[in-house]
C-alpha positions as CSV (number, residue, x, y, z in Angstrom):
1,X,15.4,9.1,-31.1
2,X,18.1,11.2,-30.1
3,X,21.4,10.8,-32.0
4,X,23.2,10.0,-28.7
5,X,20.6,7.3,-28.0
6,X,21.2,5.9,-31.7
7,X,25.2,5.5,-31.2
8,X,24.5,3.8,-27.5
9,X,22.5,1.5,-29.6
10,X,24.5,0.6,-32.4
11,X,27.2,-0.5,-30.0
12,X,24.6,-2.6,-28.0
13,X,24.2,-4.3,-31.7
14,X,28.2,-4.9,-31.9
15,X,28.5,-7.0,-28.7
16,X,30.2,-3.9,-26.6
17,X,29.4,-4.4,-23.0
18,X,31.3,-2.0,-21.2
19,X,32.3,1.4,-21.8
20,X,34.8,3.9,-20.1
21,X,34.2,7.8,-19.7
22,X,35.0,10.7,-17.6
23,X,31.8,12.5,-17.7
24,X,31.8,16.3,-18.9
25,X,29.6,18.9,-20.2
26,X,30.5,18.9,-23.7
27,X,29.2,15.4,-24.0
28,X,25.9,15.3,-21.4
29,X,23.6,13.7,-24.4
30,X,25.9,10.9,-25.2
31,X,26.7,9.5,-21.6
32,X,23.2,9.9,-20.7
33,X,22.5,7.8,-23.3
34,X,24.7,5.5,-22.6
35,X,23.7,5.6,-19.1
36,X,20.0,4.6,-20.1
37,X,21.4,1.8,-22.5
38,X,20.1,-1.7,-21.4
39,X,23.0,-4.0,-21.5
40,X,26.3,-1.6,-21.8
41,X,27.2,-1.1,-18.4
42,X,29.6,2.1,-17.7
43,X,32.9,2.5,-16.0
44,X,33.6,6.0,-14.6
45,X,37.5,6.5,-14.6
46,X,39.4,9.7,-13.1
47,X,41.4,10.5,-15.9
48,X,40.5,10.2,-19.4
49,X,43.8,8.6,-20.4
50,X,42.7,6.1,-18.1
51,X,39.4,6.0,-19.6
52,X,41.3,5.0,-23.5
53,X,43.2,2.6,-21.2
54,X,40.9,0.6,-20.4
55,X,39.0,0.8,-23.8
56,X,42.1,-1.2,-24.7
57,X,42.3,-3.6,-22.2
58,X,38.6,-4.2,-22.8
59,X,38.8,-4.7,-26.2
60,X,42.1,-7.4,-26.3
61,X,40.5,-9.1,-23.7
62,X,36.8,-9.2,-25.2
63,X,37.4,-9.5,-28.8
64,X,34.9,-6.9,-29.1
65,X,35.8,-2.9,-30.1
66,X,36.5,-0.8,-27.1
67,X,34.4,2.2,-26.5
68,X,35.6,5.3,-24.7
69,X,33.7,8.5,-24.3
70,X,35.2,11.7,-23.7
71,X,34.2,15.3,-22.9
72,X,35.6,17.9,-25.8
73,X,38.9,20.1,-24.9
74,X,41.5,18.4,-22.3
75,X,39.0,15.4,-22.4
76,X,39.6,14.7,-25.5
77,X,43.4,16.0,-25.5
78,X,43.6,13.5,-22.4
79,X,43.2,10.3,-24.7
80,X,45.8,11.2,-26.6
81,X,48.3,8.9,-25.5
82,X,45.6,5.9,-25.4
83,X,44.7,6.6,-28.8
84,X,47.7,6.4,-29.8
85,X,48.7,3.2,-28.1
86,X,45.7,1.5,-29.5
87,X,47.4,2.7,-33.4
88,X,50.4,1.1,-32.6
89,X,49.5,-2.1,-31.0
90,X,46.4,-2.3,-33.5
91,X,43.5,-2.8,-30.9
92,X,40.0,-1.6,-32.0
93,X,39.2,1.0,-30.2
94,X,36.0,3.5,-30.6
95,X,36.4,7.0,-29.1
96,X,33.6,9.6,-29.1
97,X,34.5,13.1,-28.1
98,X,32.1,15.8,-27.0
99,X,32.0,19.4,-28.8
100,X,30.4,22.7,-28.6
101,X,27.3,23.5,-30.5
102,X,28.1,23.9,-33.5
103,X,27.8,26.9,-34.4
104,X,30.4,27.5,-32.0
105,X,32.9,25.5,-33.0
106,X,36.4,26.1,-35.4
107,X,35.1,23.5,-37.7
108,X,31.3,24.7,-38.1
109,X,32.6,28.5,-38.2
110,X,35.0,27.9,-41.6
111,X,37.2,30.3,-40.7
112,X,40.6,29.2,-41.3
113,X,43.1,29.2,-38.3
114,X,40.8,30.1,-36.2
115,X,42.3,28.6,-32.8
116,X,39.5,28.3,-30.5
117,X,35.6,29.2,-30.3
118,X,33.6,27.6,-28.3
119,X,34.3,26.7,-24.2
120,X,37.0,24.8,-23.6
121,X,37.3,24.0,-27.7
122,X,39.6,22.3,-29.1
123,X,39.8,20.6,-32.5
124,X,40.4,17.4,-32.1
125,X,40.0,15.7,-35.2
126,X,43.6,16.6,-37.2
127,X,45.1,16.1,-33.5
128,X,44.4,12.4,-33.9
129,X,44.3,12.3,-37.8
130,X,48.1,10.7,-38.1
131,X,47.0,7.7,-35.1
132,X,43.5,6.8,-36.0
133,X,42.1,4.9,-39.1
134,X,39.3,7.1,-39.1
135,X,38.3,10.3,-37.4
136,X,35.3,12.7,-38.0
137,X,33.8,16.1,-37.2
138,X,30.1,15.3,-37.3
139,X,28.4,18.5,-38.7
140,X,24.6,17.5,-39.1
141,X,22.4,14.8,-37.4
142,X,21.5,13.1,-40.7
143,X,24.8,12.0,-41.2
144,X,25.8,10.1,-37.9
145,X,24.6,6.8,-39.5
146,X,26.8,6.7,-42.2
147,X,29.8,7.9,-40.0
148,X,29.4,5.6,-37.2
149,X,29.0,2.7,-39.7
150,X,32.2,3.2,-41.4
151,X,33.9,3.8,-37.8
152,X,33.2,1.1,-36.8
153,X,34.0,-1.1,-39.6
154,X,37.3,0.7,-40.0
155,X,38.2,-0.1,-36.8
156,X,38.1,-4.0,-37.0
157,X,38.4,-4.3,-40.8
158,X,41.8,-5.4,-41.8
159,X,44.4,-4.4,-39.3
160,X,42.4,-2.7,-36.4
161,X,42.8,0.1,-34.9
162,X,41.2,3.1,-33.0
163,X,38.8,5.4,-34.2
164,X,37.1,8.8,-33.2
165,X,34.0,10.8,-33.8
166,X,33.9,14.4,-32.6
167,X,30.1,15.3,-31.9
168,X,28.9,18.8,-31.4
169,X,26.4,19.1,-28.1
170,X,23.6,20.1,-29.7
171,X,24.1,17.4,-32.7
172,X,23.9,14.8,-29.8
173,X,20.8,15.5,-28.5
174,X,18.8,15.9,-32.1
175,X,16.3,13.9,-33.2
176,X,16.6,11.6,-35.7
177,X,14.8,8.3,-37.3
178,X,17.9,6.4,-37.9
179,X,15.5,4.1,-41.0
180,X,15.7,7.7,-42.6
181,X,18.9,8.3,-42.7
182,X,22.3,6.9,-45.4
183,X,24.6,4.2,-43.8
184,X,27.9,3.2,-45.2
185,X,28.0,0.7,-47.6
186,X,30.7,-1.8,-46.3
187,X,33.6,-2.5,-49.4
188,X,33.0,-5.9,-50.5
189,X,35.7,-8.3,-49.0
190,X,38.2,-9.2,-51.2
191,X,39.0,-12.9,-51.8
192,X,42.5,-14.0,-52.2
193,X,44.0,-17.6,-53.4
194,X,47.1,-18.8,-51.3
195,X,46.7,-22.1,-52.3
196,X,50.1,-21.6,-54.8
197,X,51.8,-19.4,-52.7
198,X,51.1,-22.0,-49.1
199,X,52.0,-24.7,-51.0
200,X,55.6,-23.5,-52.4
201,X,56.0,-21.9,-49.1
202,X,55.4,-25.8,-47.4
203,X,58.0,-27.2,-49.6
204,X,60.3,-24.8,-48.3
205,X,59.5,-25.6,-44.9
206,X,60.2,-29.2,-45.7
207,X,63.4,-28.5,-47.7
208,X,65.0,-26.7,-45.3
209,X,67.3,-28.3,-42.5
210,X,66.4,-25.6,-39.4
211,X,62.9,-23.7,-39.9
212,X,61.0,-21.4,-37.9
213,X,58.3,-19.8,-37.6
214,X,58.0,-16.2,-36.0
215,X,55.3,-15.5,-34.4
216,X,53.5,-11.6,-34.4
217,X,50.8,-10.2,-32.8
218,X,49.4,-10.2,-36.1
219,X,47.9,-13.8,-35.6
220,X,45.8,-12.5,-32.4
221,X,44.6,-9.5,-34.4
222,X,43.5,-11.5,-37.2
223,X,41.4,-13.9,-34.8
224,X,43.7,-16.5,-35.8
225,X,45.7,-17.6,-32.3
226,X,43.3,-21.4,-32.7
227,X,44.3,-21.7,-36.1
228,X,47.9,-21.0,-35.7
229,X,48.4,-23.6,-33.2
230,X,46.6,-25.9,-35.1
231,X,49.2,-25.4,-37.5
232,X,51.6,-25.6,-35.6
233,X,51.0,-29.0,-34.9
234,X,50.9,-30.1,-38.3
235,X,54.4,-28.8,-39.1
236,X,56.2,-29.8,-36.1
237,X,58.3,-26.7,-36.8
238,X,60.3,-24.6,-33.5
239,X,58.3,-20.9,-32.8
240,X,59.7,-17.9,-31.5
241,X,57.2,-15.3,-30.7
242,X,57.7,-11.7,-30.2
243,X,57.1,-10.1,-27.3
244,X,53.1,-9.0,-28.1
245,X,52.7,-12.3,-29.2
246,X,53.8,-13.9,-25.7
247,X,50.3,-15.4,-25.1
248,X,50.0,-16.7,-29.1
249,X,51.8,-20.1,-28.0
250,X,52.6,-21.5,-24.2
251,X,55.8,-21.7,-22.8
252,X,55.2,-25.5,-22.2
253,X,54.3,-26.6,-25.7
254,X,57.5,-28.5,-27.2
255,X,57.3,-26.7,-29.9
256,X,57.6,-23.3,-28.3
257,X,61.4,-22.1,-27.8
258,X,61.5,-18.3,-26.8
259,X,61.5,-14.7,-27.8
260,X,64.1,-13.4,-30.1
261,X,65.4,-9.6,-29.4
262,X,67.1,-7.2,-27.8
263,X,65.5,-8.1,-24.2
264,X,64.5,-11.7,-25.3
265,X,66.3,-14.5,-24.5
266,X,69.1,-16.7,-25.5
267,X,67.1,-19.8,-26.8
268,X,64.7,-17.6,-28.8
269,X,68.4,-15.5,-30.4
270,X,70.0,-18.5,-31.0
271,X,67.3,-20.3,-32.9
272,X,66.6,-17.2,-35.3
273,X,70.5,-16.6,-35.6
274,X,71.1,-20.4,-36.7
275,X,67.8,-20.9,-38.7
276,X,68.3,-21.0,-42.5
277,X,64.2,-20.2,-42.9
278,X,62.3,-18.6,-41.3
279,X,58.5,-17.7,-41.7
280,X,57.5,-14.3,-39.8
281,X,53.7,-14.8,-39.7
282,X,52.1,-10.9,-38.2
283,X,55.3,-9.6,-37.3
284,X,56.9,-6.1,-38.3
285,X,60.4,-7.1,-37.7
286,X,60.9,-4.0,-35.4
287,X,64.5,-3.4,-34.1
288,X,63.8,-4.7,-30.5
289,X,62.7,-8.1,-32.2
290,X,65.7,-8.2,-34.8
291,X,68.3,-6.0,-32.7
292,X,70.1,-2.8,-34.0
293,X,72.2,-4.0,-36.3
294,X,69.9,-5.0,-39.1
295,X,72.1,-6.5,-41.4
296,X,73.4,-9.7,-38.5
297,X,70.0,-10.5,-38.4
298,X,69.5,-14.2,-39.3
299,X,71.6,-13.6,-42.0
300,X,72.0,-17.1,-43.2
301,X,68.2,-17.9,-43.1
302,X,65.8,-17.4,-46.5
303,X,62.6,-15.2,-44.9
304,X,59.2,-15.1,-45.7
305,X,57.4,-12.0,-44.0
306,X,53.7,-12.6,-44.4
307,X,52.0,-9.5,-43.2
308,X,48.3,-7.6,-43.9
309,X,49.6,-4.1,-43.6
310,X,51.6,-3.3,-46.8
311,X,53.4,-0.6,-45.2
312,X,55.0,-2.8,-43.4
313,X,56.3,-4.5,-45.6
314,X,57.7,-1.8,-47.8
315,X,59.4,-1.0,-44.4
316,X,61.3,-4.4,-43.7
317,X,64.7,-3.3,-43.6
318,X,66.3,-6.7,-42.6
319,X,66.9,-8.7,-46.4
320,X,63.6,-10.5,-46.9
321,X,63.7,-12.9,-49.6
322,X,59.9,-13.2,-49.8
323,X,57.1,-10.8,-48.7
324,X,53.5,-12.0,-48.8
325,X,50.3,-9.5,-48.5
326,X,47.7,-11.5,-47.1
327,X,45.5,-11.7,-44.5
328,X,46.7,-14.2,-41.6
329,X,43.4,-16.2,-41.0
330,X,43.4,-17.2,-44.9
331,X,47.2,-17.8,-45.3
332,X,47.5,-19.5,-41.7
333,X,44.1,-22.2,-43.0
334,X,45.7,-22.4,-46.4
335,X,49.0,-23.7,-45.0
336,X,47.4,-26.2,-42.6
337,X,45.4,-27.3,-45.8
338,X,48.5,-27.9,-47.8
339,X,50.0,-30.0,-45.8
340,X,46.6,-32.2,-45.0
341,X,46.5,-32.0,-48.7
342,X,50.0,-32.0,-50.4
343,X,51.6,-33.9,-47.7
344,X,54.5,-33.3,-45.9
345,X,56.9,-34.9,-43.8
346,X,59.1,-33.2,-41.0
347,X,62.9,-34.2,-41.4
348,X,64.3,-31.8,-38.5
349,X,63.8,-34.1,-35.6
350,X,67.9,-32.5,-34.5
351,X,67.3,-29.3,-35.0
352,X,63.7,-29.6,-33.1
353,X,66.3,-31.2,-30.1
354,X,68.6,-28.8,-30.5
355,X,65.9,-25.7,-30.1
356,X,64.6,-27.3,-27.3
357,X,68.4,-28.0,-25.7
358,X,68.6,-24.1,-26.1
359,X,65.4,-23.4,-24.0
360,X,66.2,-25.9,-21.3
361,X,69.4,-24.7,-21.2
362,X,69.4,-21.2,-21.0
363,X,66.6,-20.6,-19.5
364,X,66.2,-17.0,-18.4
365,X,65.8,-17.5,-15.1
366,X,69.3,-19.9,-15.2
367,X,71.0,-16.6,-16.0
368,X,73.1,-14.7,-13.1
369,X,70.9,-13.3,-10.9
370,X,71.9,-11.9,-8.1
371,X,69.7,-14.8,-5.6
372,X,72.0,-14.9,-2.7
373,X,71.0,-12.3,-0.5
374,X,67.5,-12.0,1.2
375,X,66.6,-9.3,-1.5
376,X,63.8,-10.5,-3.6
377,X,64.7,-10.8,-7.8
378,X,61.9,-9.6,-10.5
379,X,62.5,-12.5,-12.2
380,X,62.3,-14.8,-9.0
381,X,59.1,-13.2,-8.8
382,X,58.2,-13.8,-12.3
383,X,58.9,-17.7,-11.7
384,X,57.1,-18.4,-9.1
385,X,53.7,-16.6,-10.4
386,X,54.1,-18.4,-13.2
387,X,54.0,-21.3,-11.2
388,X,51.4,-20.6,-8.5
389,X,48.7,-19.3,-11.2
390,X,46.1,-21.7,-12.2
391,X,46.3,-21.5,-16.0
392,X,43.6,-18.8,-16.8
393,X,44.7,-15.9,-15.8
394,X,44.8,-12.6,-18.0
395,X,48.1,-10.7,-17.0
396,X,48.7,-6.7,-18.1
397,X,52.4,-5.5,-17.5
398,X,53.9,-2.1,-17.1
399,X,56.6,-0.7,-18.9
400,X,60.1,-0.4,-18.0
401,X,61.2,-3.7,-15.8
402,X,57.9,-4.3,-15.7
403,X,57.7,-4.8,-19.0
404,X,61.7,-6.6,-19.8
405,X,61.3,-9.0,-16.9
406,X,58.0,-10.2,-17.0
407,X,57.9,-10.8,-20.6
408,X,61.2,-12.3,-20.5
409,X,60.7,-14.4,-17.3
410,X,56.8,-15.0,-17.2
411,X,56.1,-17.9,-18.2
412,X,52.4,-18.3,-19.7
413,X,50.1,-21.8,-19.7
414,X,48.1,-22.5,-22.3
415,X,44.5,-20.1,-21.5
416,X,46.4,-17.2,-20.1
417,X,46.5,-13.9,-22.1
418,X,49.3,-11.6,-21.8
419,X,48.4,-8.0,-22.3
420,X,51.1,-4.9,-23.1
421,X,51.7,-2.1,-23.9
422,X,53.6,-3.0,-27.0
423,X,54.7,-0.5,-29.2
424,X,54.5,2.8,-27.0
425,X,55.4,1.1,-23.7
426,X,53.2,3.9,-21.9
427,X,54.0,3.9,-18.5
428,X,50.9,3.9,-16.3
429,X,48.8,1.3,-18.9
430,X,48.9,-1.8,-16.6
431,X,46.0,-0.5,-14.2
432,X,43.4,0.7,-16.8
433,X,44.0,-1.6,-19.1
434,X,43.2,-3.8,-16.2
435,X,40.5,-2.3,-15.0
436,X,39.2,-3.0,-18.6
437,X,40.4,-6.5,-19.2
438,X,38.9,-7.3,-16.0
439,X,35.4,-5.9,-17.2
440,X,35.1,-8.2,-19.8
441,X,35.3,-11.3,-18.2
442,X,34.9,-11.4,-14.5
443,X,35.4,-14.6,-13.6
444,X,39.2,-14.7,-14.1
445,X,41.5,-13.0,-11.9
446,X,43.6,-10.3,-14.5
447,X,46.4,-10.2,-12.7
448,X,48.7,-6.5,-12.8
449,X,52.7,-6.2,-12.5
450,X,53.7,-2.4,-12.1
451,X,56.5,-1.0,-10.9
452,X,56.0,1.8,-8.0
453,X,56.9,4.4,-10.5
454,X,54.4,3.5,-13.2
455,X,51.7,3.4,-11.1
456,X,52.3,6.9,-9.7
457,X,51.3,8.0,-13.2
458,X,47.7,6.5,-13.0
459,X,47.1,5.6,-9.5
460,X,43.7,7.3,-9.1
461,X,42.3,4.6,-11.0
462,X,43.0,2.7,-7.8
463,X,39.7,4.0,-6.8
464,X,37.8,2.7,-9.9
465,X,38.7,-0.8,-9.3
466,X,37.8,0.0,-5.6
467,X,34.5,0.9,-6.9
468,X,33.3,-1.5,-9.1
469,X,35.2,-3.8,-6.9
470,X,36.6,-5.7,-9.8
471,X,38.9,-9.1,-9.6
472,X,42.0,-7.2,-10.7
473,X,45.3,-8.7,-8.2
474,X,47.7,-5.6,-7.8
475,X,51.7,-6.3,-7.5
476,X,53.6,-3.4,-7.2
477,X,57.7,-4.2,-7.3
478,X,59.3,-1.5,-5.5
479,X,62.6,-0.9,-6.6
480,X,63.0,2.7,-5.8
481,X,61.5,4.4,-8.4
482,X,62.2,3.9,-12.0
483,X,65.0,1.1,-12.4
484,X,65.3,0.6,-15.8
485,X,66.5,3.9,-16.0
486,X,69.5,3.8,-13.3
487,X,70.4,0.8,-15.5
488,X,71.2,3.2,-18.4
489,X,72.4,6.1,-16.5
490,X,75.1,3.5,-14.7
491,X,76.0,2.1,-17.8
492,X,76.4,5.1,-20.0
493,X,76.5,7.7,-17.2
494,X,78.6,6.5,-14.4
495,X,76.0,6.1,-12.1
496,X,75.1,9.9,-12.7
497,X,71.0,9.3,-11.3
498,X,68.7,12.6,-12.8
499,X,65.2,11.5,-12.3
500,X,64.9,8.1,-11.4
501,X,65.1,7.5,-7.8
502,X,64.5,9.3,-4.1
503,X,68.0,10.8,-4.2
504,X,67.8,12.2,-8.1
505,X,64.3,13.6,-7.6
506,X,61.5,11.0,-7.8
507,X,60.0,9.7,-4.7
508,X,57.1,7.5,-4.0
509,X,54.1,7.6,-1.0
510,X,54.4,5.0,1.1
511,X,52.2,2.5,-0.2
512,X,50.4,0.6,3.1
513,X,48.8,4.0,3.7
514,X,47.8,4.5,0.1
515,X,46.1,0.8,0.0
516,X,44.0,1.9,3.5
517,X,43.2,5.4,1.9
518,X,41.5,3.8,-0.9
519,X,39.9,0.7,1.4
520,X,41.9,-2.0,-0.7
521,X,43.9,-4.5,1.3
522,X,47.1,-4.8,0.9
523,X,49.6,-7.8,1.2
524,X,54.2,-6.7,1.4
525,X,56.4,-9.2,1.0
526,X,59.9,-8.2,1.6
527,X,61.7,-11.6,2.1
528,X,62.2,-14.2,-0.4
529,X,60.9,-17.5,1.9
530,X,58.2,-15.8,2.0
531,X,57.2,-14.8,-2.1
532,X,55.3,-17.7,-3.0
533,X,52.6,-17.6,-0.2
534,X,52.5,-14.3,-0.3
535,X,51.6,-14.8,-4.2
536,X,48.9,-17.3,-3.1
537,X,47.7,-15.3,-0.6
538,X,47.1,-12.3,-3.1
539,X,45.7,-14.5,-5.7
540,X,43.1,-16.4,-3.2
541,X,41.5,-13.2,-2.1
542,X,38.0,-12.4,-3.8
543,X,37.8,-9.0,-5.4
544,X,40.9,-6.4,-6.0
545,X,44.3,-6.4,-3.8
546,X,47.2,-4.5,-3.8
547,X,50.3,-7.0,-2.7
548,X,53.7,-4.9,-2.8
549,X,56.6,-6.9,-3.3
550,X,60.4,-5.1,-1.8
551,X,62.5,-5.9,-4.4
552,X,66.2,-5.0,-5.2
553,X,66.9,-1.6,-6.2
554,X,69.9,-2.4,-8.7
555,X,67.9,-5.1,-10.2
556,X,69.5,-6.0,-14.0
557,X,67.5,-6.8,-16.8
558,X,69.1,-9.9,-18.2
559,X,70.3,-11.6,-21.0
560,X,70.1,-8.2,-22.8
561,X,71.7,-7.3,-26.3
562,X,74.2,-4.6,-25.3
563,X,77.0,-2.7,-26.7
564,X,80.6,-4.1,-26.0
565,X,83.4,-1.5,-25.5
566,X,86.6,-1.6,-27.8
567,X,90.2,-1.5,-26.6
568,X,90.4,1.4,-28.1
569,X,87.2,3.1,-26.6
570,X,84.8,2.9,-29.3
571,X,81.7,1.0,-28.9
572,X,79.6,-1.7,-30.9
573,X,76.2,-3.6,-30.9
574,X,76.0,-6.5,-30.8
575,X,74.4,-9.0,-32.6
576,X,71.5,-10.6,-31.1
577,X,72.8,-14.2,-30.4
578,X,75.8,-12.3,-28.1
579,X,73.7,-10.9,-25.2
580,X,75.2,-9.7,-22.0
581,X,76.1,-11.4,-20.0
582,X,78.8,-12.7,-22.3
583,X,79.4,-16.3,-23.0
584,X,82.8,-17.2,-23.1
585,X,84.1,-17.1,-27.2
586,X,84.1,-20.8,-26.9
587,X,80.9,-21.7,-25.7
588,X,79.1,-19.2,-27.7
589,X,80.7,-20.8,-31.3
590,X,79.9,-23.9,-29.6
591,X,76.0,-22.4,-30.3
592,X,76.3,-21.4,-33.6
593,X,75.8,-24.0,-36.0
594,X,77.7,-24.7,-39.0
């Protein structure tokens, strides 16, 4: 068989049922192969960022690796950005590039800084070296086995990631007998005894007067979200998730309090700043989760950061008292089998009140949004599809306000996922990574908040989820461009606007005539009496929809952590538990326990 036939294969074996390309010339073997495969079904995007996208989407929604093919030069340039998203958010991704023959290429030629030889060449592989786990030039046919193989397995073994195979045309199409050739010889699985370490952790837990745990997207990536909440119920202790871990626990469960951060929320800052332990479980304690000024983090609290990626851990910055390396499936079942085992007893029945006094209280969407006029509010919009969605939903955000309001404001039941852009917050991700999602399981509705300016940046996939008509339920909030941005310019620029709306440079099509251009129907609703049928409306309709929602053009992401000017002039950050809008002095030391 052809090697191209063999890769299309070994996917098949992996569970991978949908795959996302832009097709080219420098890869003609290995999408017709993947076009013959029984069982893989392809998705032709119009942009290969787009294309890496939805690879992601695919993959967090599946469970599965994603699989994106590529053409070689800008194709493969083009999944840059993808790539590296799926590095940073760790999402399995495989991406397989097309070359010239190889004869023709930098690589097969040897000579050293040679820029370009073949058509439209470019070497991708040191391009992607620094965001991949594992990337290869494949220069024979014999060795494809042994380099797919450990691909593969890189990319889901330990914390996942993407990786990439760069194949030269003519390697593609030779013929190989796959028995024949070497495979990769997996690393035994190392085997690692908590049982110690969950145990003094438990007693901890139970000597402690206010514990929490923190929740990362480290859980989902281990497989372990079923696990965790199982936990969870055994201890009885508050969690705070971060904000790629929104979907790890639901906003209804009692035991769920918020999202600690710079654009979290008060409950979730309040319960991390007065907690004397806490137990991060998969998170890397970035600055957005533990705000800018590292060293007013929880800083009465004894931590425990339990994390897989070492690196991260010699990273933590914020005084951890105890850093575990260790896989969270095992360390997650070893703490549930402690306290089966040991025994334990929960003794913070006030604090548990207090926590959930916090989330009733100051609620996000309590806080002072401007509701009065007509003018629609992101996060009224946020509230209300929380509450008209049935409870199985997948929902994909945008960045900028996209990404503040929903995943402050949204508020997720107990099947629903919640996919981001985490760590890159790419503008333009919530439509492929859609498009993706929805691939994998269409029988839900996946359900996509952009902003008009994000989706500027990848709206000809528009026409791919025309196409393949998939259940994907499009809310664009127009807010005149790219809000988040006018936020910082008024607040650090006096209202100075470069770049971020129609006066300052950036415009957007009107968005009726867009829907009607690509044969999608489309759904406005500019007034707020009329959000939550509109919402309905969107939601009931069979196969994609575009619904725009008019919202305010000044719209304020809040509670935020900001910086408070001196009397002097000079400026500070504040701590976490002091978000703007500003409590009076009095009622905020009224929330910070002694």
């Amino acid at each position: 068989m052809r090697v191209a036939d063999y890769i299309a294969g070994y996917m098949k074996e992996q569970g991978v049922k949908s795959a996302f390309m832009l097709s080219g010339g420098g890869m003609m073997h290995l999408i017709d192969a993947v076009g013959k495969a029984d069982e893989i079904t392809y998705y032709c995007n119009h942009h290969e960022q787009a294309s890496a996208m939805a690879a992601e989407g695919y993959a967090r929604q599946s469970g599965t690796i994603g699989l994106c093919y590529a053409t070689s030069g800008p194709g493969a340039t083009n999944t840059v950005t993808g790539i590296a998203g799926a590095w940073l958010d760790s999402v399995p991704c495989l991406f397989l590039t097309g070359q010239s023959n190889l004869k023709q290429t930098i690589q097969g030629s040897q000579i050293e800084s040679l820029r370009q030889f073949g058509t439209f060449e470019v070497d991708i592989v040191p391009i992607v070296k620094s965001i991949t786990k594992y990337a290869a030039f494949i220069d024979s046919p014999e060795s494809i086995k042994y380099h797919l193989e450990k691909a593969v397995f890189m990319a889901q073994d330990g914390r996942p990631g993407p990786v990439l195979l760069d194949i030269p045309l003519n390697i593609q199409g030779a013929i190989i007998d796959p028995d024949l050739l070497e495979g990769f010889e997996a690393p035994a699985s190392a085997t690692q005894d908590l049982h110690a370490v969950c145990v003094e952790i438990l007693e901890k837990i139970e000597t402690f007067e206010r514990p929490v745990i923190l929740a990362g997207h480290g859980i989902r990536s281990a497989g372990a979200v079923r696990a965790f909440r199982e936990l969870v119920s055994l201890l009885g202790v508050p969690v705070l998730t971060t904000q790629l871990a929104k979907d790890t626990l639901p906003y209804d469960n009692e035991l769920f309090i918020g999202h600690p951060g710079v654009k979290g929320d008060r409950a979730g800052n309040f319960a991390v700043q007065n907690a004397d332990f806490i137990l991060s479980l998969g998170s890397s304690l970035h600055t957005q989760t533990t705000g800018y000024e590292l060293d007013k983090f929880a800083v009465n609290a004894y931590k425990v950061q339990v994390e897989l990626d070492e690196a991260v851990l010699k990273r933590e910055n914020v005084g951890v008292n105890e850093k575990i390396h260790a896989d969270l499936t095992d360390f997650i079942q070893g703490l549930s089998k402690a306290v089966q085992t040991v025994g334990y007893k929960n003794k913070n029945s006030a604090w548990n009140i207090n926590c959930t006094r916090w989330k009733e209280q100051y609620a996000v969407f309590k806080e002072a949004h401007e509701l009065e006029s007509g003018e629609i509010n992101f996060y009224e919009f946020a509230e209300i599809l929380s509450e008209v969605t049935k409870g199985t939903e997948t929902v994909v955000t945008d960045a900028g306000s996209a990404f503040y309001v929903m995943g402050q404001g949204f508020k997720l039941k107990d099947d629903q996922r919640y996919i981001v852009s985490g760590a890159l917050g790419a503008m333009g991700y919530s439509l492929p990574a859609s498009i993706g999602a929805a691939t994998a399981n269409s029988a839900i509705n996946v359900i996509c908040v952009t902003g008009d300016g994000s989706l500027q940046t990848n709206i000809q996939e528009l026409q791919t989820m025309r196409h393949n008509n998939l259940n994907v339920k499009l809310f664009v909030i127009n807010n005149d461009g790219y809000v988040s941005i006018r936020n910082t310019q008024d607040n650090f620029f006096a209202g100075h606007y470069v770049g971020s709306d129609g006066t300052s440079g950036v415009s957007t099509p009107e968005l009726s005539k867009i829907a009607a251009a690509y044969n999608i129907p489309y759904i406005v609703c500019s007034e707020r009496e009329m959000l939550s049928s509109s919402l309905q409306e969107a939601l009931e309709q069979s196969g994609p929809v575009i619904c725009e929602i008019i919202s305010q053009p000044d719209q304020k992401i809040i509670p935020t952590v900001s910086s408070k000017k001196l009397d002097d002039g000079t400026m500070i950050s504040m701590p976490i538990h002091d978000m703007f809008p500003f409590l009076s002095r009095e009622e905020l030391e009224n929330n910070m326990l002694k």
